[in-house]
Each structure stands twice: as C-alpha cells, then as structure tokens.
N, CA, C and O atoms as a CHARMM CRD file, in Angstrom:
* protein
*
  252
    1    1 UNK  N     -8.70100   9.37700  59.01400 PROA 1      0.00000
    2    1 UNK  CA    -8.70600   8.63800  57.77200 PROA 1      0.00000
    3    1 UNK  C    -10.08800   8.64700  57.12600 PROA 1      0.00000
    4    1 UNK  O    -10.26800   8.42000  55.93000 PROA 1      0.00000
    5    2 UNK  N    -11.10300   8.94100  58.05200 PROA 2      0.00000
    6    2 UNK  CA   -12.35400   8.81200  57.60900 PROA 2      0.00000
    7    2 UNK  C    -12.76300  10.17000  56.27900 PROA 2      0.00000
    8    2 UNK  O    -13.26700   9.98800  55.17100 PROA 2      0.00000
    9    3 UNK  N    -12.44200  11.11900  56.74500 PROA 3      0.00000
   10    3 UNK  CA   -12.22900  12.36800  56.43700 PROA 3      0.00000
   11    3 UNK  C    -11.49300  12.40200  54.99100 PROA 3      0.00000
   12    3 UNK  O    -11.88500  12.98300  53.97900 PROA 3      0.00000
   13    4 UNK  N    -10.58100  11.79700  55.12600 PROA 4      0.00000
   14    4 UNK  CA    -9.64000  11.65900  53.55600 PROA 4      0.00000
   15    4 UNK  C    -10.18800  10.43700  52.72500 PROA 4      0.00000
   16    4 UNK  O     -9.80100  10.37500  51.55800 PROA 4      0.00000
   17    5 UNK  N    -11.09200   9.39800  53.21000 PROA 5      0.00000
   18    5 UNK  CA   -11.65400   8.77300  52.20300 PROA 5      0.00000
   19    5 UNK  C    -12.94200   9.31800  51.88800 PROA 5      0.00000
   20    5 UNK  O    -13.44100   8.95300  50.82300 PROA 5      0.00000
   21    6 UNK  N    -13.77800  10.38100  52.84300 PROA 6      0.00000
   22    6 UNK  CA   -14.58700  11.07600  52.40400 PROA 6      0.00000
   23    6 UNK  C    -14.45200  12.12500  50.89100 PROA 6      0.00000
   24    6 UNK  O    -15.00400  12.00000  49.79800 PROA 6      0.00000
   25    7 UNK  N    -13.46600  13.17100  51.40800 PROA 7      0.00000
   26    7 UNK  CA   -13.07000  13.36400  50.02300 PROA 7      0.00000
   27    7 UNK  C    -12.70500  12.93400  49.03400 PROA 7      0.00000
   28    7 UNK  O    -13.16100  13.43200  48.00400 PROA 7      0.00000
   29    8 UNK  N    -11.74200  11.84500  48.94400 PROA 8      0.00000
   30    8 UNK  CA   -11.66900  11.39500  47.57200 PROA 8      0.00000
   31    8 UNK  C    -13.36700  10.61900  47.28800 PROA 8      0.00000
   32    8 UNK  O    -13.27100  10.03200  46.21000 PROA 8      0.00000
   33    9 UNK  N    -13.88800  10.55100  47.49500 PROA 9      0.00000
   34    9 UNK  CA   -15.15200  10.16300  47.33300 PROA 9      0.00000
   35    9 UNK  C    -15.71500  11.20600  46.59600 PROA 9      0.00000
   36    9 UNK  O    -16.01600  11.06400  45.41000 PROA 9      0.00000
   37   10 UNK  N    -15.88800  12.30000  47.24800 PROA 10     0.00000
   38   10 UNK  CA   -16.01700  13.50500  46.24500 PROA 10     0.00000
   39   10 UNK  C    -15.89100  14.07400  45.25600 PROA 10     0.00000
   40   10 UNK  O    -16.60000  14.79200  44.55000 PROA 10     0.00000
   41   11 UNK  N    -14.05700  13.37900  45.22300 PROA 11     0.00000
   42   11 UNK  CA   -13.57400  14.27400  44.27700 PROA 11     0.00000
   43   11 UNK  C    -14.02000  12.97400  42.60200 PROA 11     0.00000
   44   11 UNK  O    -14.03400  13.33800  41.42600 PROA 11     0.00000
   45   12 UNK  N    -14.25800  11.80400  43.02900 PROA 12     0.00000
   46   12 UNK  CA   -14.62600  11.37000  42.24000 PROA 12     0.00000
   47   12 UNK  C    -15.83700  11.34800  41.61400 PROA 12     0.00000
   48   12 UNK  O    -16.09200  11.11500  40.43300 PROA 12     0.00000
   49   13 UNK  N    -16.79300  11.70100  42.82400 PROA 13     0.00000
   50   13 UNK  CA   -18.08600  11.96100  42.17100 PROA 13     0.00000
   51   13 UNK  C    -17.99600  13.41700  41.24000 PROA 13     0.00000
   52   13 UNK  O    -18.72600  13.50300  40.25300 PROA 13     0.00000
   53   14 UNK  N    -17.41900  14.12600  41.46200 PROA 14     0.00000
   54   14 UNK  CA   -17.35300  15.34200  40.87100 PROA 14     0.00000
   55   14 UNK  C    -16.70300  14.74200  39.46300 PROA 14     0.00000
   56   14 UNK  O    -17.31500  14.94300  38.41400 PROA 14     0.00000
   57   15 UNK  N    -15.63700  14.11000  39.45700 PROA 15     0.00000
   58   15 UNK  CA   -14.94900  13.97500  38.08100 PROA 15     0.00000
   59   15 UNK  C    -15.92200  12.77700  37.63400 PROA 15     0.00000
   60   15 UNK  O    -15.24900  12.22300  36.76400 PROA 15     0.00000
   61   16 UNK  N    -17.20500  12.02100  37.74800 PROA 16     0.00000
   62   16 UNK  CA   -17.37700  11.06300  36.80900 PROA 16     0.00000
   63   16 UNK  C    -19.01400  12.19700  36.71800 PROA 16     0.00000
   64   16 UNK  O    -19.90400  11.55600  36.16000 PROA 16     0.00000
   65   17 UNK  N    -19.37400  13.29300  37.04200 PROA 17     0.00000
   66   17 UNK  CA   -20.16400  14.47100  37.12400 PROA 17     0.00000
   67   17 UNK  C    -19.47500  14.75000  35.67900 PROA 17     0.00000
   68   17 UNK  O    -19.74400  14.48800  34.50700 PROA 17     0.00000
   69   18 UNK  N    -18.77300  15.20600  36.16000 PROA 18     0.00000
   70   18 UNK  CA   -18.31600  16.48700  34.76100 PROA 18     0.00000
   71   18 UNK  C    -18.00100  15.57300  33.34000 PROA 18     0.00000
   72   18 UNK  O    -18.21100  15.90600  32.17300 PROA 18     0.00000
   73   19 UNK  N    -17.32700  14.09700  33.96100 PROA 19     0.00000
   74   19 UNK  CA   -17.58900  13.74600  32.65200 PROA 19     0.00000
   75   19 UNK  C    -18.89100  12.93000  31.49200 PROA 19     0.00000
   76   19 UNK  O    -19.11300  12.85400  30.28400 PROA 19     0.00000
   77   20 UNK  N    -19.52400  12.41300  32.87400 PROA 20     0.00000
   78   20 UNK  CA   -21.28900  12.02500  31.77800 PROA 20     0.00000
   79   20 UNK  C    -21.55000  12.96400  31.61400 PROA 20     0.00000
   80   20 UNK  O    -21.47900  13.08100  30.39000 PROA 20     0.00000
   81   21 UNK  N    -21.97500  14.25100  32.19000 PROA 21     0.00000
   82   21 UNK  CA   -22.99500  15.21900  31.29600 PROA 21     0.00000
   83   21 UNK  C    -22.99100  15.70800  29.56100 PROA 21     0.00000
   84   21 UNK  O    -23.82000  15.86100  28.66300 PROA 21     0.00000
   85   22 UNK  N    -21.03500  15.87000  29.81700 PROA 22     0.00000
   86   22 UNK  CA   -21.09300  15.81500  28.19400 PROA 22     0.00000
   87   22 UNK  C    -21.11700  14.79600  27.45100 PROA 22     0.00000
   88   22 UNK  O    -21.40600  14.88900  26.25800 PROA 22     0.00000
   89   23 UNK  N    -20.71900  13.28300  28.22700 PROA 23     0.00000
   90   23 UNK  CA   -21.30400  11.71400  26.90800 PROA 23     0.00000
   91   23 UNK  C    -22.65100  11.95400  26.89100 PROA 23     0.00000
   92   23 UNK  O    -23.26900  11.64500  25.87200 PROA 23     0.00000
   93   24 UNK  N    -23.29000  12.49500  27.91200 PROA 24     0.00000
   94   24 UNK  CA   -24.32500  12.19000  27.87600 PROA 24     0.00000
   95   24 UNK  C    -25.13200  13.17700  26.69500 PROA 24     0.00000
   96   24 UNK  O    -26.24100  12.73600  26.39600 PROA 24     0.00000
   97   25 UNK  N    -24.82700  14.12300  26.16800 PROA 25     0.00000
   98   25 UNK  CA   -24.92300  15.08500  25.34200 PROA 25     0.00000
   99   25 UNK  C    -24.61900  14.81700  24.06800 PROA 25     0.00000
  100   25 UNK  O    -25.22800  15.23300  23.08200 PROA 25     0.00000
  101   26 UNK  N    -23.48500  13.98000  24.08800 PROA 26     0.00000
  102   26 UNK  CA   -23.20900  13.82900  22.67700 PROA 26     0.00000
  103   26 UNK  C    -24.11100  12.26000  22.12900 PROA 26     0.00000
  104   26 UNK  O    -24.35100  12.03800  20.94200 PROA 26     0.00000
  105   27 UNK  N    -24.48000  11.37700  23.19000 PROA 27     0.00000
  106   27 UNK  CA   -25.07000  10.42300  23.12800 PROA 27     0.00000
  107   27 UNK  C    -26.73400  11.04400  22.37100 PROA 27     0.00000
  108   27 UNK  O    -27.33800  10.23100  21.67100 PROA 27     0.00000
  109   28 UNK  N    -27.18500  12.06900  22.51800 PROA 28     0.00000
  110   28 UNK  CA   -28.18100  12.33500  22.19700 PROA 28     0.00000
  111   28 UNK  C    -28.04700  13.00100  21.27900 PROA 28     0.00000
  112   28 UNK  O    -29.03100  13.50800  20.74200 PROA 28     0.00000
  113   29 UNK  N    -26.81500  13.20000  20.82900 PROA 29     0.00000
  114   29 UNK  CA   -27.26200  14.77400  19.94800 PROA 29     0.00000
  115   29 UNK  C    -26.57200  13.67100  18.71500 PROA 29     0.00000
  116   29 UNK  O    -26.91800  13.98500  17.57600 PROA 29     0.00000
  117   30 UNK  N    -25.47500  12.20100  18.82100 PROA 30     0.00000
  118   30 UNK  CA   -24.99600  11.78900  18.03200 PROA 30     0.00000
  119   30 UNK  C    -26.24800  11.17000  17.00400 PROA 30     0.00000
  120   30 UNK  O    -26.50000  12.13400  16.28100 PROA 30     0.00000
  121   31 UNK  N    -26.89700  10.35200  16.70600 PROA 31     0.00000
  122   31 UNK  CA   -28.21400   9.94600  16.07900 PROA 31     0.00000
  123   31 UNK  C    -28.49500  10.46700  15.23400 PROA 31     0.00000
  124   31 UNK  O    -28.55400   9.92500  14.13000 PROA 31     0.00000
  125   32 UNK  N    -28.95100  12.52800  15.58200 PROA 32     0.00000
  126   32 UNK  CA   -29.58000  13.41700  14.78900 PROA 32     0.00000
  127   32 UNK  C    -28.53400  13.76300  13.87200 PROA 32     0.00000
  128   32 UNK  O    -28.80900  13.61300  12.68100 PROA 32     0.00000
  129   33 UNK  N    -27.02700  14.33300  14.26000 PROA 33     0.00000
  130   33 UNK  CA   -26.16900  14.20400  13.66400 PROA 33     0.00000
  131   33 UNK  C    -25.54500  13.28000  12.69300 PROA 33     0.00000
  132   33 UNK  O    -24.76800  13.70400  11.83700 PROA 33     0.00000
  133   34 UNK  N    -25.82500  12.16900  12.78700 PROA 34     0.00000
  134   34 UNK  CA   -25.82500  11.00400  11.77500 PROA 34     0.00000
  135   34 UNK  C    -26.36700  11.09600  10.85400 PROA 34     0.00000
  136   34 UNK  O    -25.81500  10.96300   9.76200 PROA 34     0.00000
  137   35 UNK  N    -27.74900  11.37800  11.01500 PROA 35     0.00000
  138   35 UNK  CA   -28.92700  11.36900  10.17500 PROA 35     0.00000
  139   35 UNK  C    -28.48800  12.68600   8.90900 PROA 35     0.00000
  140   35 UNK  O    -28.43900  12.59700   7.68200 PROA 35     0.00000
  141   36 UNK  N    -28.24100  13.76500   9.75600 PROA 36     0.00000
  142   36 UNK  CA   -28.15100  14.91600   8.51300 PROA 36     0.00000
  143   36 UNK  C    -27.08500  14.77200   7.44400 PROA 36     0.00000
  144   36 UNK  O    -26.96300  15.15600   6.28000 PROA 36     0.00000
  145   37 UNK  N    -25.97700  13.69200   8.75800 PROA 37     0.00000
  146   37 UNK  CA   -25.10200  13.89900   8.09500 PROA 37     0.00000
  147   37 UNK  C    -25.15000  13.41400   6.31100 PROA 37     0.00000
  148   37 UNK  O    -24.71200  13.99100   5.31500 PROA 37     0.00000
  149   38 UNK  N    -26.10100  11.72800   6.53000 PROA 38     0.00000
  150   38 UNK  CA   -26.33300  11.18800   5.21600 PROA 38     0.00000
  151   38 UNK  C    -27.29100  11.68100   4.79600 PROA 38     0.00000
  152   38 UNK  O    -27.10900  12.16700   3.67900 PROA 38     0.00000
  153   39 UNK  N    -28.31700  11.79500   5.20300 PROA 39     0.00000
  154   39 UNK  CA   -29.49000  12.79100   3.99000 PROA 39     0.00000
  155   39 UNK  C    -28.67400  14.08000   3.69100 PROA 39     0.00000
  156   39 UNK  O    -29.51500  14.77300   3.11800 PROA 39     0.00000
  157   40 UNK  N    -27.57700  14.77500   3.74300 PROA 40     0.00000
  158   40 UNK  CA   -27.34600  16.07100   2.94000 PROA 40     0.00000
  159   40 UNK  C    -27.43200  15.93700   1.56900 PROA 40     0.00000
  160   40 UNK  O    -26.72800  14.99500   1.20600 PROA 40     0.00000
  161   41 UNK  N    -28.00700  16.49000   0.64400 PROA 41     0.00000
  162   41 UNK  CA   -27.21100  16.79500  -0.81800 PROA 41     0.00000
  163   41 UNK  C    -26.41100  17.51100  -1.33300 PROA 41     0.00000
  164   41 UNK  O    -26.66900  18.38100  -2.16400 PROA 41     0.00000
  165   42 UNK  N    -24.62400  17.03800  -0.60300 PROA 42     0.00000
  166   42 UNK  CA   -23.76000  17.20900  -1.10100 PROA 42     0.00000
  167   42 UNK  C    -23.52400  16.62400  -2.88300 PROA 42     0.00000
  168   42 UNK  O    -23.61300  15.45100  -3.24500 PROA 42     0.00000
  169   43 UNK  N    -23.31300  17.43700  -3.48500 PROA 43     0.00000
  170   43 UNK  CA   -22.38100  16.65600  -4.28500 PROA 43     0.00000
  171   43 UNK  C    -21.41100  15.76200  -4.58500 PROA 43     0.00000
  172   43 UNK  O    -20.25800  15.88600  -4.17100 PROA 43     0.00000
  173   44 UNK  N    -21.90700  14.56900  -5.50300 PROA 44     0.00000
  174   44 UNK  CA   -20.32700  13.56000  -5.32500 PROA 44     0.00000
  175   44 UNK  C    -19.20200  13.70900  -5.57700 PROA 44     0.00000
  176   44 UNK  O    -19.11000  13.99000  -6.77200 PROA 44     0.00000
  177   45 UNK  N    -18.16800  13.67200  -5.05600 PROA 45     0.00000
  178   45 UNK  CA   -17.17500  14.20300  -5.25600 PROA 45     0.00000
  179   45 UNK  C    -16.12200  12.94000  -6.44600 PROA 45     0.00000
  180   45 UNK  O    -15.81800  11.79600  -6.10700 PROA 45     0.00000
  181   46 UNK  N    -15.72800  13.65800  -7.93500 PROA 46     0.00000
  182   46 UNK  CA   -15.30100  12.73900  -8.64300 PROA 46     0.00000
  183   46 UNK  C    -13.52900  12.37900  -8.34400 PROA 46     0.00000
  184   46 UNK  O    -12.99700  11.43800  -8.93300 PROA 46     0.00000
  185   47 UNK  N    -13.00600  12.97100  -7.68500 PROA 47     0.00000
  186   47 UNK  CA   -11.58700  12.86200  -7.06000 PROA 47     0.00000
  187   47 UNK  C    -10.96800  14.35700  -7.00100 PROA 47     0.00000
  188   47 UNK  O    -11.62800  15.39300  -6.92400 PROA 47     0.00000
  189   48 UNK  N     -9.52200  14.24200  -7.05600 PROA 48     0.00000
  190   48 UNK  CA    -8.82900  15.44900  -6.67900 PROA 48     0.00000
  191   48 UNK  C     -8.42000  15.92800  -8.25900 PROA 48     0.00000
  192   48 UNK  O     -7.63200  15.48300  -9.09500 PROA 48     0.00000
  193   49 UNK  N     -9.49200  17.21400  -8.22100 PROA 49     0.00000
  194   49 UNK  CA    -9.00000  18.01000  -9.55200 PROA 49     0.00000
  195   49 UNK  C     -7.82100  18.15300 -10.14900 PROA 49     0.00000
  196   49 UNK  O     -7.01800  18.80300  -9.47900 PROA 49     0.00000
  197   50 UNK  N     -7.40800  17.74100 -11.26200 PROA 50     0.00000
  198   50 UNK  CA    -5.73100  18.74300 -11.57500 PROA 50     0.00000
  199   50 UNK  C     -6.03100  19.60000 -12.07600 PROA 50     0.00000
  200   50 UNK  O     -6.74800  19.66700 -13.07500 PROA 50     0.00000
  201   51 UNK  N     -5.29200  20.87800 -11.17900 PROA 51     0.00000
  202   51 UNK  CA    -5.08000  22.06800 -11.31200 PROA 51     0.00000
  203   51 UNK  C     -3.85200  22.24100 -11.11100 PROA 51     0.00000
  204   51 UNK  O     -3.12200  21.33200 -10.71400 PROA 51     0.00000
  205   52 UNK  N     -3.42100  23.51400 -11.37300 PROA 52     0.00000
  206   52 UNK  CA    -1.73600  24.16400 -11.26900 PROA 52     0.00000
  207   52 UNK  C     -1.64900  24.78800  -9.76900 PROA 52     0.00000
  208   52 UNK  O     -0.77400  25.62100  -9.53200 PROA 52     0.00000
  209   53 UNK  N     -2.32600  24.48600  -9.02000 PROA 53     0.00000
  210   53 UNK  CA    -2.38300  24.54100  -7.28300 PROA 53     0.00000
  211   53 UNK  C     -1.98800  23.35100  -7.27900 PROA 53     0.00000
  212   53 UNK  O     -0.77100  23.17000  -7.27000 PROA 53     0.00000
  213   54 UNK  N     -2.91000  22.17200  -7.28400 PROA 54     0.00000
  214   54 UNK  CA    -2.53200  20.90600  -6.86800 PROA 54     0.00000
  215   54 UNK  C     -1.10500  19.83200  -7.46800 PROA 54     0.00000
  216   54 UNK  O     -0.46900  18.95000  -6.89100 PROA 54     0.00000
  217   55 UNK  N     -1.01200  20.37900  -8.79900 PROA 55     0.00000
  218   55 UNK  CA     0.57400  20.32300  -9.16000 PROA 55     0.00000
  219   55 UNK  C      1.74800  20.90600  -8.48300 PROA 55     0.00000
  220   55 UNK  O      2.80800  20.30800  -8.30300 PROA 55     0.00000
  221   56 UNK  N      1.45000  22.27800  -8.07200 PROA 56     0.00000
  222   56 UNK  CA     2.36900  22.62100  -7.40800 PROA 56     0.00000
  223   56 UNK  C      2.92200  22.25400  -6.15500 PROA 56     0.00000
  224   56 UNK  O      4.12400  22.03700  -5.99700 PROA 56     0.00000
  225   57 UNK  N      1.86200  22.16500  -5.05000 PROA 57     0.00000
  226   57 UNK  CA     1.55100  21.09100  -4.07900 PROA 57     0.00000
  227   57 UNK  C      2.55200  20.09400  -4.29300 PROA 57     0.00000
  228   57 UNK  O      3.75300  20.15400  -4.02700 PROA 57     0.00000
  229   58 UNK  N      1.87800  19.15200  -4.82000 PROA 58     0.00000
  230   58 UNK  CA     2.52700  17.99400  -5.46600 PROA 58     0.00000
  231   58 UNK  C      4.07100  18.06900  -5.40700 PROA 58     0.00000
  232   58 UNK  O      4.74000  17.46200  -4.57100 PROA 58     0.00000
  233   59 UNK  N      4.70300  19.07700  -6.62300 PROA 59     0.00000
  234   59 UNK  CA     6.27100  18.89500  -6.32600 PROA 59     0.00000
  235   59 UNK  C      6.54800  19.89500  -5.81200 PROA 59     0.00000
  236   59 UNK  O      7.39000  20.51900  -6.45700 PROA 59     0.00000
  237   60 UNK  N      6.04600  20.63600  -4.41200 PROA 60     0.00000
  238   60 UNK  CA     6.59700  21.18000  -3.42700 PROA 60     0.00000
  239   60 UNK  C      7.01100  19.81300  -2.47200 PROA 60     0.00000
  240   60 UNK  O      7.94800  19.75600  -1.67600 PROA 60     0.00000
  241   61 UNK  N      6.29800  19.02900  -2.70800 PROA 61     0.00000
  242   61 UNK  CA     5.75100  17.73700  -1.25500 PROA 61     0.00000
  243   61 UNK  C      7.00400  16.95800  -1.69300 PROA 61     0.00000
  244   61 UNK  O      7.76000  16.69300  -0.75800 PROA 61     0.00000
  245   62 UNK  N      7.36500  16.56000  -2.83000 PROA 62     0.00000
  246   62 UNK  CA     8.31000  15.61500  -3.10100 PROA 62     0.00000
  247   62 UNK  C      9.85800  15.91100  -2.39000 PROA 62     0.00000
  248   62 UNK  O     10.55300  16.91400  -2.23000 PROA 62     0.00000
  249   63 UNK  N     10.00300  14.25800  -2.01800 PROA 63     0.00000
  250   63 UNK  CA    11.16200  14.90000  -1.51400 PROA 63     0.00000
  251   63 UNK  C     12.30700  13.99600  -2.27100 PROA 63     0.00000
  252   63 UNK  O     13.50100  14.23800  -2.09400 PROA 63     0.00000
C-alpha cells in the first residue's frame, strides 16, 4: 500500500507541475498584455457599417 500511495503522490505532483508552469506564464506575460492592449491606436469603432454584405447577412439570419 505504501508503494501505491507513493505513486499517486507522483502522479499528482506531476499534474499540479504541468499545470503552474503555464499559470505561471500567463501570470507574467498577462500585465504586459494588458498594457498594449489599451495603449494601441486602434481606431474607434462607430458601429456596424450598412453595407449590402451586412444586409444580406441580416435576412439570410432571419428566421
């Protein structure tokens, strides 16, 4: 029994392994990503153009 609570011991260290490295990645990389995200100079967007795409759209969608 010793043996089988050894491994699952393992197998958990391995699965809480594999999963911080990537929080732990996105924890650092989230911040910088924030940041660009609002300083970009996108353009404001004034709504959804009408065009004869987005009309069509439109009463394709209707049901």
């Amino acid at each position: 029994m010793d043996n089988q609570q050894r491994e699952n011991s393992r197998r958990r260290f391995l699965r809480m392994a594999a999963i911080a490295v990537p929080a732990a990645v996105a924890v650092a990389v989230a911040p910088n990503a924030a940041a660009e995200a609002v300083s970009s100079d996108a353009p404001k967007s004034s709504g959804l153009r009408d065009t004869e795409h987005t009309r069509k759209y439109f009463e394709s969608a209707r049901f």
